[in-house]
C-alpha positions as a LaTeX table, in Angstrom:
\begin{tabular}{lrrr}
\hline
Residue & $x$ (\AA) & $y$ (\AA) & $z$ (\AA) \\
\hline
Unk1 & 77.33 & 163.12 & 94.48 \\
Unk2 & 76.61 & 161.38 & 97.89 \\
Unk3 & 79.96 & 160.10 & 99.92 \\
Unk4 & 80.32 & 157.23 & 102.20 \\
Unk5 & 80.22 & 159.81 & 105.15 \\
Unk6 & 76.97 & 161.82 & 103.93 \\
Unk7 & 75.23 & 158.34 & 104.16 \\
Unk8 & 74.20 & 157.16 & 107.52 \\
Unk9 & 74.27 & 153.15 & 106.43 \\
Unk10 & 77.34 & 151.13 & 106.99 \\
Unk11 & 78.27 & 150.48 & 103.16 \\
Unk12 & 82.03 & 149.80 & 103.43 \\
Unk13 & 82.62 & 151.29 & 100.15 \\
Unk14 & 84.61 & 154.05 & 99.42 \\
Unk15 & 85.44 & 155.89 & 95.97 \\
Unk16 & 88.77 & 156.19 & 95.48 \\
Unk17 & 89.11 & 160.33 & 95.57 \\
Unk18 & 87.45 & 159.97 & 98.91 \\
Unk19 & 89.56 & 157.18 & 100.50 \\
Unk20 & 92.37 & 159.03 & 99.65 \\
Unk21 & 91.41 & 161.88 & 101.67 \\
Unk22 & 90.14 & 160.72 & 104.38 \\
Unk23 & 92.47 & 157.54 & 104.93 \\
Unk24 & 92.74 & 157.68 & 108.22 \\
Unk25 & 89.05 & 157.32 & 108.36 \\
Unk26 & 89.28 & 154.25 & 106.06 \\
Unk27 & 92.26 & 152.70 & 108.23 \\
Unk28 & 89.83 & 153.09 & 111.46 \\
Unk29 & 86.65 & 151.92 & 109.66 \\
Unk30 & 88.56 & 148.78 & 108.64 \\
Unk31 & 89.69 & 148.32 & 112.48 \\
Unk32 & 86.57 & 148.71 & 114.15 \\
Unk33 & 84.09 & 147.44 & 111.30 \\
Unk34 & 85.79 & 145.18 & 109.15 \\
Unk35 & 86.90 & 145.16 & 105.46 \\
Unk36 & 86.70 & 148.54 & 103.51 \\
Unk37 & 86.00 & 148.46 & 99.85 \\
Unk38 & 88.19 & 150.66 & 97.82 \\
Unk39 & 85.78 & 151.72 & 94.09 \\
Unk40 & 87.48 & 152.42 & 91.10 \\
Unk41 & 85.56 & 153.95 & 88.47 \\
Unk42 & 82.51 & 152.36 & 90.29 \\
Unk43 & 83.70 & 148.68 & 90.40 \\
Unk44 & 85.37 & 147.36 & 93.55 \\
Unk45 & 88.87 & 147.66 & 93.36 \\
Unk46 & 90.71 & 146.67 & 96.05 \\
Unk47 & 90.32 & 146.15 & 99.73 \\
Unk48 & 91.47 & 147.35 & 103.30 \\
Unk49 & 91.62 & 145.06 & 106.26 \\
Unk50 & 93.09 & 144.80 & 109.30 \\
Unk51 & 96.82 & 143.48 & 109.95 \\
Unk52 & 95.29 & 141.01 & 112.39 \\
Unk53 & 92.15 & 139.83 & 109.36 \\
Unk54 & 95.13 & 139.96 & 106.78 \\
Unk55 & 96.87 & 136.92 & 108.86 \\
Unk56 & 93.71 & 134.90 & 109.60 \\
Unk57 & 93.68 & 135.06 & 105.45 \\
Unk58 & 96.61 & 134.13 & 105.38 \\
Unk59 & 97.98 & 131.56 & 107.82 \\
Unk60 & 97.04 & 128.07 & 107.58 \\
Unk61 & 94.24 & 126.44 & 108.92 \\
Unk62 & 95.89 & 123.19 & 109.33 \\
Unk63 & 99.00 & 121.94 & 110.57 \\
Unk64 & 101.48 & 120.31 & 107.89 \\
Unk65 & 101.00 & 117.02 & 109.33 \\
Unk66 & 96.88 & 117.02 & 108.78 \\
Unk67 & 97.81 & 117.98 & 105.58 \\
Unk68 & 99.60 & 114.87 & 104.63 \\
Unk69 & 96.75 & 113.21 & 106.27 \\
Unk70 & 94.34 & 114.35 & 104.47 \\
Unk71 & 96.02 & 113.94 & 101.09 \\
Unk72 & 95.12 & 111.30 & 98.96 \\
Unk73 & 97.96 & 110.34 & 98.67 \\
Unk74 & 98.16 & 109.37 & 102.63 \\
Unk75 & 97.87 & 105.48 & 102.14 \\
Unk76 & 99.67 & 105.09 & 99.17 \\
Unk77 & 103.03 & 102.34 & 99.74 \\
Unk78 & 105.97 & 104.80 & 98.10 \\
Unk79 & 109.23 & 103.13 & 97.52 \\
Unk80 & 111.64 & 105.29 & 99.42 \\
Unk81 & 114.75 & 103.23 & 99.58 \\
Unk82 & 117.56 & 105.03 & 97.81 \\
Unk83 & 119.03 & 103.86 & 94.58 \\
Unk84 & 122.44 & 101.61 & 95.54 \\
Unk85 & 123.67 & 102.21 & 92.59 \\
Unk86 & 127.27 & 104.48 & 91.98 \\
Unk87 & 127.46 & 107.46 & 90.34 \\
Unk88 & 128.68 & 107.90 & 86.73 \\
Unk89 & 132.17 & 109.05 & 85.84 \\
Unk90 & 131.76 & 112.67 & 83.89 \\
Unk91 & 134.84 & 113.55 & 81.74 \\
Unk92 & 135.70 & 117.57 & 82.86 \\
\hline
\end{tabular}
């Protein structure tokens, strides 16, 4: 059985037993190389990334405005004037 740290290539996939162990390892891998692949009975399971890459995922690209503007929607006349009408009587 070969682990991530008796192979000399840059695989950023570790097997769950191991990442366990050595999580500190996986925590600095993921800072300094980028997103660490967590394996699961040999299929990819889950992954570790930075706080910093977590928000770039996150956070939107685009302010709320451009996204109005580039709905489309944008040029479409809405009615917006509010009903004059009275409210109903309800019986309590």
């Amino acid at each position: 059985m070969t682990t991530r740290t008796q192979t000399k290539t840059k695989d950023p996939s570790w097997q769950l037993q191991e990442a366990k162990s050595r999580l500190s390892q996986v925590v600095d891998h993921a800072l300094r190389e980028g997103p660490q692949t967590i394996t699961l009975h040999g299929k990819p399971a889950v992954v570790v990334v930075s706080f910093e890459e977590f928000q770039n995922l996150i956070r939107p690209h685009t302010s709320l405005r451009e996204f109005f503007r580039q709905s489309p929607l944008y040029d479409t006349d809405l009615d917006l004037e509010r009903s004059k009408d009275l409210a109903r009587e309800v019986l309590l």
